[in-house]
HTML snippet that shows the backbone in 3Dmol.js (N, CA, C, O; Angstrom):
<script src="https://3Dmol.org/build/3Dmol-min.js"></script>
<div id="view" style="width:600px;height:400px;position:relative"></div>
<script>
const pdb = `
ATOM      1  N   UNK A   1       0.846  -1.178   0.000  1.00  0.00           N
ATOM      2  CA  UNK A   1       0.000   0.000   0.000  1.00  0.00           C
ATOM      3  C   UNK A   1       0.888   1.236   0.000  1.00  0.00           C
ATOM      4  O   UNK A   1       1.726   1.408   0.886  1.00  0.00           O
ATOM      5  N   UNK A   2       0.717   2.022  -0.912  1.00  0.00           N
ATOM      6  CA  UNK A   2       1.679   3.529  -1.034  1.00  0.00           C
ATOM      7  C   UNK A   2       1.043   4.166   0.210  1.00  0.00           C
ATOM      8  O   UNK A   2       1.720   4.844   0.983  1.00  0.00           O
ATOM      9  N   UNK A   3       0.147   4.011   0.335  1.00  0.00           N
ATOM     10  CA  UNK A   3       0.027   5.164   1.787  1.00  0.00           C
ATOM     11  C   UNK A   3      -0.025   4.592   3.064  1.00  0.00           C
ATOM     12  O   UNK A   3      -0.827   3.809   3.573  1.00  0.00           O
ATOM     13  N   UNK A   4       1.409   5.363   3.655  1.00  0.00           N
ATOM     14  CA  UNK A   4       1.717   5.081   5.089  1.00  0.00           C
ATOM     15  C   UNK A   4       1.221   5.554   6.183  1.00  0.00           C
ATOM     16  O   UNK A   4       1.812   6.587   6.501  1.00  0.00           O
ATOM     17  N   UNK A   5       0.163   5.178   7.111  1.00  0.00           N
ATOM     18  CA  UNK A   5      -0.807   5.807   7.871  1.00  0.00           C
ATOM     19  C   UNK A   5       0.511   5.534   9.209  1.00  0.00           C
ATOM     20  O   UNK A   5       1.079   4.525   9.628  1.00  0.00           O
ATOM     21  N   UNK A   6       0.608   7.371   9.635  1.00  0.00           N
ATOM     22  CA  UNK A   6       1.643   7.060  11.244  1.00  0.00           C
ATOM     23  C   UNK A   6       0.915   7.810  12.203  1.00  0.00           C
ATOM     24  O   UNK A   6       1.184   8.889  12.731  1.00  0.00           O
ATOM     25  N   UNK A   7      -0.098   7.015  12.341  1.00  0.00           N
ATOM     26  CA  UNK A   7      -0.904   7.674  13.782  1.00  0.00           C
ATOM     27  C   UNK A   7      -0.390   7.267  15.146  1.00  0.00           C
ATOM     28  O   UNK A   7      -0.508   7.701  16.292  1.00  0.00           O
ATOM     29  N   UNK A   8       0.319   6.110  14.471  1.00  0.00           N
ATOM     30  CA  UNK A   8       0.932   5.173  15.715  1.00  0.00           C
ATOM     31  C   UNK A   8       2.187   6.132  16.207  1.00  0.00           C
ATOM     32  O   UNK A   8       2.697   6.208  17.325  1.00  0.00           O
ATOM     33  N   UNK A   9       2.476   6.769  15.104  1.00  0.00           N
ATOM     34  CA  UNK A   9       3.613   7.813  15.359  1.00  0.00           C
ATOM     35  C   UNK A   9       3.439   8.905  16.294  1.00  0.00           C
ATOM     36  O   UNK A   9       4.347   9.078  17.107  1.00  0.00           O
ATOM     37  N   UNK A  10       2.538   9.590  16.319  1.00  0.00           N
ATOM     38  CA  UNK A  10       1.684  11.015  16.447  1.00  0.00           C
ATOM     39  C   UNK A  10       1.456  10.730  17.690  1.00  0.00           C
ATOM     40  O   UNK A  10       1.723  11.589  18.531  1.00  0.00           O
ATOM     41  N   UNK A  11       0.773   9.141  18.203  1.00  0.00           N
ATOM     42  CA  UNK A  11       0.039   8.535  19.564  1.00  0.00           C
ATOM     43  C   UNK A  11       1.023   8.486  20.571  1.00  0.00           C
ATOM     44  O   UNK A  11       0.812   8.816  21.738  1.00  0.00           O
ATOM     45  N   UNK A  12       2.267   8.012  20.059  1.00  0.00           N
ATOM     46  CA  UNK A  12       3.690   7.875  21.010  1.00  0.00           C
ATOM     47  C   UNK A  12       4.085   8.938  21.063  1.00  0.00           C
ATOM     48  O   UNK A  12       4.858   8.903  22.020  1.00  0.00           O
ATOM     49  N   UNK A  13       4.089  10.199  20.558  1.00  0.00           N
ATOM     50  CA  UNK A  13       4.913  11.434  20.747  1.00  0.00           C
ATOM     51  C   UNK A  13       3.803  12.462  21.563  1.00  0.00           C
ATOM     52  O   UNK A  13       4.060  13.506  22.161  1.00  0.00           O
ATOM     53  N   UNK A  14       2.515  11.806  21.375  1.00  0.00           N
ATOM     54  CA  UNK A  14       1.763  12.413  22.392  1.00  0.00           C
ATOM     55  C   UNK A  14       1.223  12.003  23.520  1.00  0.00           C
ATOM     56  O   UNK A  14       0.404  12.545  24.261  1.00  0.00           O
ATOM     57  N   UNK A  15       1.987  10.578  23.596  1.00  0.00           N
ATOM     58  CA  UNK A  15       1.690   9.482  24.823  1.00  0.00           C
ATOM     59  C   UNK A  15       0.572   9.741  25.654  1.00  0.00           C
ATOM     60  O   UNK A  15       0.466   9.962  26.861  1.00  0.00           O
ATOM     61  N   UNK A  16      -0.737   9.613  24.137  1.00  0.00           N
ATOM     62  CA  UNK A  16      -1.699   8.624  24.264  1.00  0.00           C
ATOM     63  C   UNK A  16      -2.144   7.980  23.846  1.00  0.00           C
ATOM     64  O   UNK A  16      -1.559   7.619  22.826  1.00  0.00           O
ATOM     65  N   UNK A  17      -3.350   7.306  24.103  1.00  0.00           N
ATOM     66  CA  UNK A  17      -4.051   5.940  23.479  1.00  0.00           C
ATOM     67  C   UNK A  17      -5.105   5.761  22.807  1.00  0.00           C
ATOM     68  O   UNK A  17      -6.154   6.362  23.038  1.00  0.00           O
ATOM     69  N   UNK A  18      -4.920   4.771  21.746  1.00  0.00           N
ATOM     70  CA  UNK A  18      -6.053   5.147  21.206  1.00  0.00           C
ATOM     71  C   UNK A  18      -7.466   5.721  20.880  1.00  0.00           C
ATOM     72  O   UNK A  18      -8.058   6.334  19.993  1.00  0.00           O
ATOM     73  N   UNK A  19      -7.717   5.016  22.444  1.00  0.00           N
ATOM     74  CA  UNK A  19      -8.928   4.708  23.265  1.00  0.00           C
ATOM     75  C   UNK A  19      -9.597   6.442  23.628  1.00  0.00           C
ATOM     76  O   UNK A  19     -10.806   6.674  23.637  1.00  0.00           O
ATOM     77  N   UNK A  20      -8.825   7.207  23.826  1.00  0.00           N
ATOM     78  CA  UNK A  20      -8.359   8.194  24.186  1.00  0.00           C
ATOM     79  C   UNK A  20      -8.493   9.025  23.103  1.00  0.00           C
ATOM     80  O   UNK A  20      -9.458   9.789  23.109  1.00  0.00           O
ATOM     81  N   UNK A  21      -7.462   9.048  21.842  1.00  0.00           N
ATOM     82  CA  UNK A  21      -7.865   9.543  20.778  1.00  0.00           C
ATOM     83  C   UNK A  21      -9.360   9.537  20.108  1.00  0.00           C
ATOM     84  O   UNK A  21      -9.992  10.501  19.677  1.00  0.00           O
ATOM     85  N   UNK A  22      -9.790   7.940  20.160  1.00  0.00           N
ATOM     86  CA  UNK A  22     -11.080   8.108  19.292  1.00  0.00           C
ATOM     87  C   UNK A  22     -12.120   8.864  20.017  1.00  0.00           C
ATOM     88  O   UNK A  22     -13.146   9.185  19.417  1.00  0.00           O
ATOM     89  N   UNK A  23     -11.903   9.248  21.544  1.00  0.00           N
ATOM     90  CA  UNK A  23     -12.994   9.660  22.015  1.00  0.00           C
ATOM     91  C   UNK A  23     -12.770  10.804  21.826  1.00  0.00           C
ATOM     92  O   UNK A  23     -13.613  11.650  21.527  1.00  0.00           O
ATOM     93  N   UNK A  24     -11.780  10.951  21.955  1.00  0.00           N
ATOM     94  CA  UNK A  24     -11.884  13.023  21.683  1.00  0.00           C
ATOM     95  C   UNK A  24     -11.710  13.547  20.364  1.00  0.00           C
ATOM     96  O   UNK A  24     -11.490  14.732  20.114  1.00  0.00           O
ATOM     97  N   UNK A  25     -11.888  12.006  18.973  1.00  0.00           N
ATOM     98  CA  UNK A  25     -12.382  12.482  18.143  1.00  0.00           C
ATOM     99  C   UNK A  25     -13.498  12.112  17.516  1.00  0.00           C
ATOM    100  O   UNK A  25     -13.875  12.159  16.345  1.00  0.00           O
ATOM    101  N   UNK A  26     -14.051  11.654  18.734  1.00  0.00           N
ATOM    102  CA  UNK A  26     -15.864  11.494  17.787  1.00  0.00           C
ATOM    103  C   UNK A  26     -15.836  10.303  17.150  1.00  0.00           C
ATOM    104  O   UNK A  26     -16.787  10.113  16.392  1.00  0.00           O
ATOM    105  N   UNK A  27     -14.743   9.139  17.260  1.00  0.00           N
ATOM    106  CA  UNK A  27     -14.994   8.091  16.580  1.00  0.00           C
ATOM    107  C   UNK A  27     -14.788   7.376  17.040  1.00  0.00           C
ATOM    108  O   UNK A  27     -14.109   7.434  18.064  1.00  0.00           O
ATOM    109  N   UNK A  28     -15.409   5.935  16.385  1.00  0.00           N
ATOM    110  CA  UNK A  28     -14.967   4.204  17.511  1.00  0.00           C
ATOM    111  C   UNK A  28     -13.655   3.929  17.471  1.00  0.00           C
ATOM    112  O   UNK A  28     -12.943   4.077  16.477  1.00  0.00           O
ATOM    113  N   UNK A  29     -13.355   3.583  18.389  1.00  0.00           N
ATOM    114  CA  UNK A  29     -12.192   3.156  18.598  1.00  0.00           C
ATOM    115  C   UNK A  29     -11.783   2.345  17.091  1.00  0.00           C
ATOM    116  O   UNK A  29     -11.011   2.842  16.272  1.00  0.00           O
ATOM    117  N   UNK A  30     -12.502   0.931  16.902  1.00  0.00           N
ATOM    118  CA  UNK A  30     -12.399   0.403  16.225  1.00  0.00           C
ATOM    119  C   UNK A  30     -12.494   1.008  14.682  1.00  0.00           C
ATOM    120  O   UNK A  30     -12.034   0.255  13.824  1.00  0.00           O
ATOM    121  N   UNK A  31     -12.982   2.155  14.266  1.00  0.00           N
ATOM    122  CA  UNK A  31     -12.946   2.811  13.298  1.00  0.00           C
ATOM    123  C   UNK A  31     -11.218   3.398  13.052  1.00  0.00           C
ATOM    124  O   UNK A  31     -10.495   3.192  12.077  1.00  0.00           O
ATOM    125  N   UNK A  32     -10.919   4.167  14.300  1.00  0.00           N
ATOM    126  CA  UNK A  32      -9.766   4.287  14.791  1.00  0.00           C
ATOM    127  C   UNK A  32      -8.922   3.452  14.217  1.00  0.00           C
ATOM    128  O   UNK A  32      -8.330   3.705  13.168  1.00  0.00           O
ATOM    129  N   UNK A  33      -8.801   2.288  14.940  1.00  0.00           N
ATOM    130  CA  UNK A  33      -7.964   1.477  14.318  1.00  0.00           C
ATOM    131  C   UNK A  33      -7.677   0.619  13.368  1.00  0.00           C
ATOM    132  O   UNK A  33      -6.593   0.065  13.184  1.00  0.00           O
ATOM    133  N   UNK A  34      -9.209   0.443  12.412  1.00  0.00           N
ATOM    134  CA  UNK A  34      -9.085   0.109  10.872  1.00  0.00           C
ATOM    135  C   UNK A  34      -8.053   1.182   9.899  1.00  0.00           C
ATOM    136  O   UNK A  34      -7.241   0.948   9.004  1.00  0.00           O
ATOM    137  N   UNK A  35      -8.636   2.736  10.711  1.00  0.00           N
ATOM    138  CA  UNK A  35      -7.591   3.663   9.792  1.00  0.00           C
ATOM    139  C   UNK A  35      -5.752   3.667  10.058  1.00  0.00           C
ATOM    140  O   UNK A  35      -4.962   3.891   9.140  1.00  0.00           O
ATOM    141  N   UNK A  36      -5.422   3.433  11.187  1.00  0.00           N
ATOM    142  CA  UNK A  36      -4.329   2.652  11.953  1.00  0.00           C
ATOM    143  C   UNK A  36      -3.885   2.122  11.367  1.00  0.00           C
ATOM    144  O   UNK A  36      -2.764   2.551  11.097  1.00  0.00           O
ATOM    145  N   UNK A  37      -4.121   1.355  10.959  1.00  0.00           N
ATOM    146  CA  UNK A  37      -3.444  -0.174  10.541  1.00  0.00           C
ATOM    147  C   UNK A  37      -3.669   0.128   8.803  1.00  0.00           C
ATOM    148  O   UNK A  37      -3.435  -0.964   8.286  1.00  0.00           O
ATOM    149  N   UNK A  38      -3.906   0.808   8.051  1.00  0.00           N
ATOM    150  CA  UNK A  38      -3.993   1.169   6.875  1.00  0.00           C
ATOM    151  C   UNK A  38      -5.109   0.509   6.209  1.00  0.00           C
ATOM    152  O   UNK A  38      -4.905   0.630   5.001  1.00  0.00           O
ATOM    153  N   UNK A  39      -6.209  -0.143   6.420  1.00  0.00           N
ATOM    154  CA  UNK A  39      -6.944  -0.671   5.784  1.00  0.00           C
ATOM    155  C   UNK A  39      -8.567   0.317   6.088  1.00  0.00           C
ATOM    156  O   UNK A  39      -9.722  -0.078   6.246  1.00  0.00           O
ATOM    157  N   UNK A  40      -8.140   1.306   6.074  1.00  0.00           N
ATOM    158  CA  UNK A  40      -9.657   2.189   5.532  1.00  0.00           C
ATOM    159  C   UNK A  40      -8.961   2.675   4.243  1.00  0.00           C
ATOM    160  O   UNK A  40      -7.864   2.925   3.744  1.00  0.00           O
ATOM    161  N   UNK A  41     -10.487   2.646   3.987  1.00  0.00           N
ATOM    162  CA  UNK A  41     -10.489   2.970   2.446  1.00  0.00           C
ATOM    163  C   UNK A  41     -10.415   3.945   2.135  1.00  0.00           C
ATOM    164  O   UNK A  41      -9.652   4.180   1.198  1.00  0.00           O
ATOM    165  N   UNK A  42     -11.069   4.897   2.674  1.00  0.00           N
ATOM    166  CA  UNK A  42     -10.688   6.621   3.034  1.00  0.00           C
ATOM    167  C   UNK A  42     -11.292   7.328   4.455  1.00  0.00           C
ATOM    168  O   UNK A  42     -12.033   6.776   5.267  1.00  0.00           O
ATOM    169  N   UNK A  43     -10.810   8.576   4.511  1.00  0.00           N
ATOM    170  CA  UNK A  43     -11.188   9.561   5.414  1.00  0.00           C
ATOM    171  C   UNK A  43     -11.904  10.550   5.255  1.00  0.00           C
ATOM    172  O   UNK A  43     -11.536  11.382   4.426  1.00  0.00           O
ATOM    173  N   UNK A  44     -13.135  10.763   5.993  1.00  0.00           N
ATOM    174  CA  UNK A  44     -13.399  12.093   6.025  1.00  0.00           C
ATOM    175  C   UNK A  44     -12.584  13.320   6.085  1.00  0.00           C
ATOM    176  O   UNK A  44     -11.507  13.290   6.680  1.00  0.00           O
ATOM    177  N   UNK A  45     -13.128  14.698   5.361  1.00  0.00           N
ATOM    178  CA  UNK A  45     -12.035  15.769   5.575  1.00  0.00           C
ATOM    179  C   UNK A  45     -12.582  15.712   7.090  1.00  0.00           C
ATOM    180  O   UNK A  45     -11.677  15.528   7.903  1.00  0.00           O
ATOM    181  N   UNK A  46     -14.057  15.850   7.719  1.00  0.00           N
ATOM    182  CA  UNK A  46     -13.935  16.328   9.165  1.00  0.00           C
ATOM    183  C   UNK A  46     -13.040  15.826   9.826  1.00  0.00           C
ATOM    184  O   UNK A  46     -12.179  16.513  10.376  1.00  0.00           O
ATOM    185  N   UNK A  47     -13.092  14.320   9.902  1.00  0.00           N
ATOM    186  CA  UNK A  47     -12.595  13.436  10.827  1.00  0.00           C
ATOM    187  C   UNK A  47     -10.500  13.765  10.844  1.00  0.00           C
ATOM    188  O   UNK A  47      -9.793  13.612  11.840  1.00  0.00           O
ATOM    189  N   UNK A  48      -9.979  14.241   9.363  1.00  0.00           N
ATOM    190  CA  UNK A  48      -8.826  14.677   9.338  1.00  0.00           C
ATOM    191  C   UNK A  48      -8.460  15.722  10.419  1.00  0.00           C
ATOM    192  O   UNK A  48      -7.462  16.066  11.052  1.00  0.00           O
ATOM    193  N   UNK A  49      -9.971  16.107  10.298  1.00  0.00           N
ATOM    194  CA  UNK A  49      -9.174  18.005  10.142  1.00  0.00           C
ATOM    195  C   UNK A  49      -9.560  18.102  12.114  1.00  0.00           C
ATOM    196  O   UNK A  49      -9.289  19.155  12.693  1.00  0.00           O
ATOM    197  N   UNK A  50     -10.159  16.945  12.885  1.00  0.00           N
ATOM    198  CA  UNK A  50     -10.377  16.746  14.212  1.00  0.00           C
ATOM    199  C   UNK A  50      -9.558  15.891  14.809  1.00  0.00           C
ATOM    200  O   UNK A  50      -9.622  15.739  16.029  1.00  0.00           O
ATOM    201  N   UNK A  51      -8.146  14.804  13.596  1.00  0.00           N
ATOM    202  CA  UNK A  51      -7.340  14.276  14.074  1.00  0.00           C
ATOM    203  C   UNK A  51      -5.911  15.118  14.444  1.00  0.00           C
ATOM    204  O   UNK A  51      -5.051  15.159  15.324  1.00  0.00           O
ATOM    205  N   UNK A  52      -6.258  15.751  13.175  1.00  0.00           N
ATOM    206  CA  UNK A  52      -5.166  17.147  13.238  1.00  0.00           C
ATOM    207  C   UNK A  52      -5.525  18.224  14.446  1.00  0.00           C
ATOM    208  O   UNK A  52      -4.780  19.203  14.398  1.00  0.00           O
ATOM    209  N   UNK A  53      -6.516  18.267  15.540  1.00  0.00           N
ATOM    210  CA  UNK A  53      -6.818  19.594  15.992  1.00  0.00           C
ATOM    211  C   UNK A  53      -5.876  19.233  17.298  1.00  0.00           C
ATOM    212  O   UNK A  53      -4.962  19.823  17.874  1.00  0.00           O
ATOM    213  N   UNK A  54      -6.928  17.269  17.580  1.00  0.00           N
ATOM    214  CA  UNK A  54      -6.708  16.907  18.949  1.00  0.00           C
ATOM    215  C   UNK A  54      -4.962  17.009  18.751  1.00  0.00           C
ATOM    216  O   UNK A  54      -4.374  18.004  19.177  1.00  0.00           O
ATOM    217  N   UNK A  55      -4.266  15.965  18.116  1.00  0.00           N
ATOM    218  CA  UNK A  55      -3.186  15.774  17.711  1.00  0.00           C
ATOM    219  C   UNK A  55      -1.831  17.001  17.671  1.00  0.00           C
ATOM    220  O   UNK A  55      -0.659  16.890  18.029  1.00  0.00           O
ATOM    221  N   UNK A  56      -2.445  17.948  17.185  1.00  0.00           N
ATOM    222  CA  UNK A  56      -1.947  18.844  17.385  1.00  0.00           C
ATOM    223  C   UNK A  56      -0.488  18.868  15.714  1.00  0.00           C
ATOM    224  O   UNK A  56       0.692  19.193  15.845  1.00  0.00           O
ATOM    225  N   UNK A  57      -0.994  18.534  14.721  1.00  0.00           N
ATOM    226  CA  UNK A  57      -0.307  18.280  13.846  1.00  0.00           C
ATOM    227  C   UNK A  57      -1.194  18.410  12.146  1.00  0.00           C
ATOM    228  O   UNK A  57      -2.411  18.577  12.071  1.00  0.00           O
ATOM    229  N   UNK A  58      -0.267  18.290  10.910  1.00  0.00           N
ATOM    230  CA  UNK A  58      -1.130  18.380   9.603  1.00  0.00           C
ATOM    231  C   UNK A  58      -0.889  17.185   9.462  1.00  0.00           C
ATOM    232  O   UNK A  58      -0.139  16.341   9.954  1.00  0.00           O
ATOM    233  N   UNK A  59      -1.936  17.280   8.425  1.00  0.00           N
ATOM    234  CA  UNK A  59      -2.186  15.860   7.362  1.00  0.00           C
ATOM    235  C   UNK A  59      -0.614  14.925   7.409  1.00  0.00           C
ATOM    236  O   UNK A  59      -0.204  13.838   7.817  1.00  0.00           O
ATOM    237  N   UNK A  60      -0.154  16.018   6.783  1.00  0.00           N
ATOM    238  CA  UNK A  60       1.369  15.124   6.492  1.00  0.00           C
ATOM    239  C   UNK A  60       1.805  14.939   7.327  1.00  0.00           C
ATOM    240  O   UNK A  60       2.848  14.363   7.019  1.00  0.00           O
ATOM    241  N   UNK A  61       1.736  15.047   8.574  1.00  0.00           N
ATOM    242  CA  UNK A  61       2.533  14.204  10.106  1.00  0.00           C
ATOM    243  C   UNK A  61       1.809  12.979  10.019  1.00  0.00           C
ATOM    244  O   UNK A  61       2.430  11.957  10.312  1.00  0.00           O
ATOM    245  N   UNK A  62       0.479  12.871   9.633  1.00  0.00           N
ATOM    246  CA  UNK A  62      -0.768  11.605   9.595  1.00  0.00           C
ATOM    247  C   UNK A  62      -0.343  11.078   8.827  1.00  0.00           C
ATOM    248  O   UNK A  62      -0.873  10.015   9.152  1.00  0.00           O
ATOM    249  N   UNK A  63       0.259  10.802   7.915  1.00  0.00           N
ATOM    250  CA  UNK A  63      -0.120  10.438   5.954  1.00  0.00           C
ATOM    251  C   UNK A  63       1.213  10.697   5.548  1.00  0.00           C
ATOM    252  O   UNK A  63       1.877  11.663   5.925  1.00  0.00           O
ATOM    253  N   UNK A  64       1.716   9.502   4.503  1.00  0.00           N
ATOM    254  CA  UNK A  64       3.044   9.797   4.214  1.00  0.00           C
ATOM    255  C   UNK A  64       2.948   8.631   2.924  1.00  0.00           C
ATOM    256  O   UNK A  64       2.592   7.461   3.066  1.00  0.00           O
ATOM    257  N   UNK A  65       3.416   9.367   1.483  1.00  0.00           N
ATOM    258  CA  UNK A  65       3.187   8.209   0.753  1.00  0.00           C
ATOM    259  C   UNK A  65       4.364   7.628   0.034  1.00  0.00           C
ATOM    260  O   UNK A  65       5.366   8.141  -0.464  1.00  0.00           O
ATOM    261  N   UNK A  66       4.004   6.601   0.119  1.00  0.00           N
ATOM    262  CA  UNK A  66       5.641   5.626  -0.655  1.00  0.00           C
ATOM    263  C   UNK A  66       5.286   4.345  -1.158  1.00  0.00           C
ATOM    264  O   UNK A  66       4.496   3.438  -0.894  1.00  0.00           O
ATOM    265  N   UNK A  67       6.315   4.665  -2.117  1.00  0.00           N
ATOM    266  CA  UNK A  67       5.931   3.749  -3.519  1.00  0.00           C
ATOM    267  C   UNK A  67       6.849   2.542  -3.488  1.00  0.00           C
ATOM    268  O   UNK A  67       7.174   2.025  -4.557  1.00  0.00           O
ATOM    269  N   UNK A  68       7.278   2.068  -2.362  1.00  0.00           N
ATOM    270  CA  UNK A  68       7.952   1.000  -2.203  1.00  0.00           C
ATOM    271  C   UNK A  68       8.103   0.388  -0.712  1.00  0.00           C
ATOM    272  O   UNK A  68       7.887   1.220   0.169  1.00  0.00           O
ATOM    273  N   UNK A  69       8.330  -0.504  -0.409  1.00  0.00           N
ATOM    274  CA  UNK A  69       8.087  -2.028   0.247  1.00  0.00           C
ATOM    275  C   UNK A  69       9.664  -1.263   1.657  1.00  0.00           C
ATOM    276  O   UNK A  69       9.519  -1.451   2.865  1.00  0.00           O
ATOM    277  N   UNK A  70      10.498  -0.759   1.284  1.00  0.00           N
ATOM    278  CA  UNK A  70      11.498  -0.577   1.894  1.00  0.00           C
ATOM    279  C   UNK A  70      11.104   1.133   2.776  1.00  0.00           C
ATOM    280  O   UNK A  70      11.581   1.452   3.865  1.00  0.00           O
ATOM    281  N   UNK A  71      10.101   2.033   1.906  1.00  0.00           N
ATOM    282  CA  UNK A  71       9.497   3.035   2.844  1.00  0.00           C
ATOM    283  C   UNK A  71       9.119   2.677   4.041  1.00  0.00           C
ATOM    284  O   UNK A  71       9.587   2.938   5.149  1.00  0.00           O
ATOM    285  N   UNK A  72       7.696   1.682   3.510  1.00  0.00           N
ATOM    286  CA  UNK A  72       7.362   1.341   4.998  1.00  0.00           C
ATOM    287  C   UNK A  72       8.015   0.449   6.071  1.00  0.00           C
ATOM    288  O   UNK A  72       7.731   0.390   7.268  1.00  0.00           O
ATOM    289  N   UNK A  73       8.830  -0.143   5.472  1.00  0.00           N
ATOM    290  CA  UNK A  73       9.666  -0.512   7.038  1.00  0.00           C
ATOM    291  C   UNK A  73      10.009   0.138   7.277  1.00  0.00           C
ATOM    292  O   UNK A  73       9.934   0.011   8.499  1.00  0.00           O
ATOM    293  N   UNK A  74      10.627   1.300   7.043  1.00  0.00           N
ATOM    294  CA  UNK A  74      11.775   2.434   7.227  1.00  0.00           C
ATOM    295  C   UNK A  74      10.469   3.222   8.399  1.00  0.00           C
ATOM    296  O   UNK A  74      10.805   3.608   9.519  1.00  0.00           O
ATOM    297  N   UNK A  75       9.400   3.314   8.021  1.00  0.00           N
ATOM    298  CA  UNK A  75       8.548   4.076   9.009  1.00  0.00           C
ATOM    299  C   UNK A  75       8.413   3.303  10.257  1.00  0.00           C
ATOM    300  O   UNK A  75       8.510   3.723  11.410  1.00  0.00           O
ATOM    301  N   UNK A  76       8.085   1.672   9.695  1.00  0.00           N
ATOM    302  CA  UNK A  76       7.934   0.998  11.096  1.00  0.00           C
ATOM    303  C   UNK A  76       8.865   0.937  12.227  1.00  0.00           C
ATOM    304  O   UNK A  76       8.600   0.810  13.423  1.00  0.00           O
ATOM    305  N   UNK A  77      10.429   1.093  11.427  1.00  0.00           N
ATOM    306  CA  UNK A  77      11.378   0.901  12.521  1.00  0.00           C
ATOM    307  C   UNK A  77      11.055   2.316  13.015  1.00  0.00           C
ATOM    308  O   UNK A  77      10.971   2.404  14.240  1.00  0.00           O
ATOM    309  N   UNK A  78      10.882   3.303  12.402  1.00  0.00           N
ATOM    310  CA  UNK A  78      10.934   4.627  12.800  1.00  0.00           C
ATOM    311  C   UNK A  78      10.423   4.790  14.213  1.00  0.00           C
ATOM    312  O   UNK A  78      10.911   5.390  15.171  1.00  0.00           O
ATOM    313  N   UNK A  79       8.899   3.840  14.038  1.00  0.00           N
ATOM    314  CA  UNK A  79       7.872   3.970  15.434  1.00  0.00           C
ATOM    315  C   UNK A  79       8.482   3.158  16.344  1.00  0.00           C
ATOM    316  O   UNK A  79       8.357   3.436  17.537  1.00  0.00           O
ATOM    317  N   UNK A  80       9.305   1.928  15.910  1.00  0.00           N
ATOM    318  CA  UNK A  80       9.846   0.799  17.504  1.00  0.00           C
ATOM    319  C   UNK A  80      10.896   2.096  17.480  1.00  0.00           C
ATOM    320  O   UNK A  80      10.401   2.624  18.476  1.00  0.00           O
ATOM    321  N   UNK A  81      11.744   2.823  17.184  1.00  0.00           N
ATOM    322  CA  UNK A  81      12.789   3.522  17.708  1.00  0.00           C
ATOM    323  C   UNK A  81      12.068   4.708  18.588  1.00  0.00           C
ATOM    324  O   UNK A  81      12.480   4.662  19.748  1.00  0.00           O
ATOM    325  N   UNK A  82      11.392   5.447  18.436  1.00  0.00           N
ATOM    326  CA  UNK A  82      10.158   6.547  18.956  1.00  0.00           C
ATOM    327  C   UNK A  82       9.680   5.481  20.260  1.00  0.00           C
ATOM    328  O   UNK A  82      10.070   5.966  21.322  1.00  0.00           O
ATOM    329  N   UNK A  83       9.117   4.478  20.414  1.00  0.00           N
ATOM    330  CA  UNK A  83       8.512   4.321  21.186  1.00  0.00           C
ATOM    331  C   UNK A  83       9.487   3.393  22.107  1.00  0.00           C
ATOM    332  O   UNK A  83       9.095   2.997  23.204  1.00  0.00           O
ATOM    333  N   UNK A  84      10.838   3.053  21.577  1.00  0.00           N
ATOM    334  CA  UNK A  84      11.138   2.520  22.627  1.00  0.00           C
ATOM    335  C   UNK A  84      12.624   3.385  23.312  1.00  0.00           C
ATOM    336  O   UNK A  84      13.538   2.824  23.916  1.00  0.00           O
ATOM    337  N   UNK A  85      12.536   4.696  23.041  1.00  0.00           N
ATOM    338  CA  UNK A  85      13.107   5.907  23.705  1.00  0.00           C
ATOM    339  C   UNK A  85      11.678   6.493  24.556  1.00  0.00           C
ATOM    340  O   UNK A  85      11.871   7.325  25.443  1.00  0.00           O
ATOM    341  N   UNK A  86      10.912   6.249  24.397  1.00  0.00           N
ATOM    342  CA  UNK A  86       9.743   6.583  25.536  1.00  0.00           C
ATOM    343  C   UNK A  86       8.604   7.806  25.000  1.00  0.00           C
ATOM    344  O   UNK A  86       7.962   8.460  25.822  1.00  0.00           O
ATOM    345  N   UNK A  87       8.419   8.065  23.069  1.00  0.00           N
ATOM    346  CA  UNK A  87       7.444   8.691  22.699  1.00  0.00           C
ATOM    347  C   UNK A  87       8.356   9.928  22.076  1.00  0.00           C
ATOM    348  O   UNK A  87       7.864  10.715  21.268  1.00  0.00           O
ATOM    349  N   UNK A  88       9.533  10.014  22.460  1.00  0.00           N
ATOM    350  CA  UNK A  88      10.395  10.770  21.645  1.00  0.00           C
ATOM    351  C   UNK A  88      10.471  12.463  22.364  1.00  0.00           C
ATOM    352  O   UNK A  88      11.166  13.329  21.831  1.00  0.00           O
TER     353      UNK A  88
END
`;
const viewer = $3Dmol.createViewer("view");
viewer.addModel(pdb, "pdb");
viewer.setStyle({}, {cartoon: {color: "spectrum"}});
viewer.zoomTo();
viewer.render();
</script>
């Protein structure tokens, strides 16, 4: 998938939880974390523009796109290095 969803990124540097996020943005958790894990199909602009408010960040801190197999690991290690210095 070219588009790299790093909420997981955003969650550790703002050390909180999901659970947490979806409520203070109006959505299920589990909605939450279909978009997480990259398998929503798309986003609302609201729901962006209320991930960006709580979050405290743009689109492109959320959303990052790459056209190859070696991006997204490069992001995943990104998040075990972020989260295991303690959220950065």
């Amino acid at each position: 998938m070219p588009i790299v969803v790093n909420v997981d990124v955003m969650l550790a540097r703002r050390k909180m939880r999901l659970n947490e996020l979806a409520d203070r943005v109006g959505i299920t958790a589990q909605n939450l974390s279909v978009l997480k894990t990259g398998r929503a199909r798309a986003i609302r602009f609201s729901t962006l523009e209320k991930l960006c408010e709580v979050l405290d960040c743009q689109p492109g801190d959320l959303f990052a796109f790459e056209n190859s197999v070696v991006g997204a690991e490069a992001a995943e290690n990104s998040l075990e290095k972020l989260v295991a210095r303690g959220g950065g």
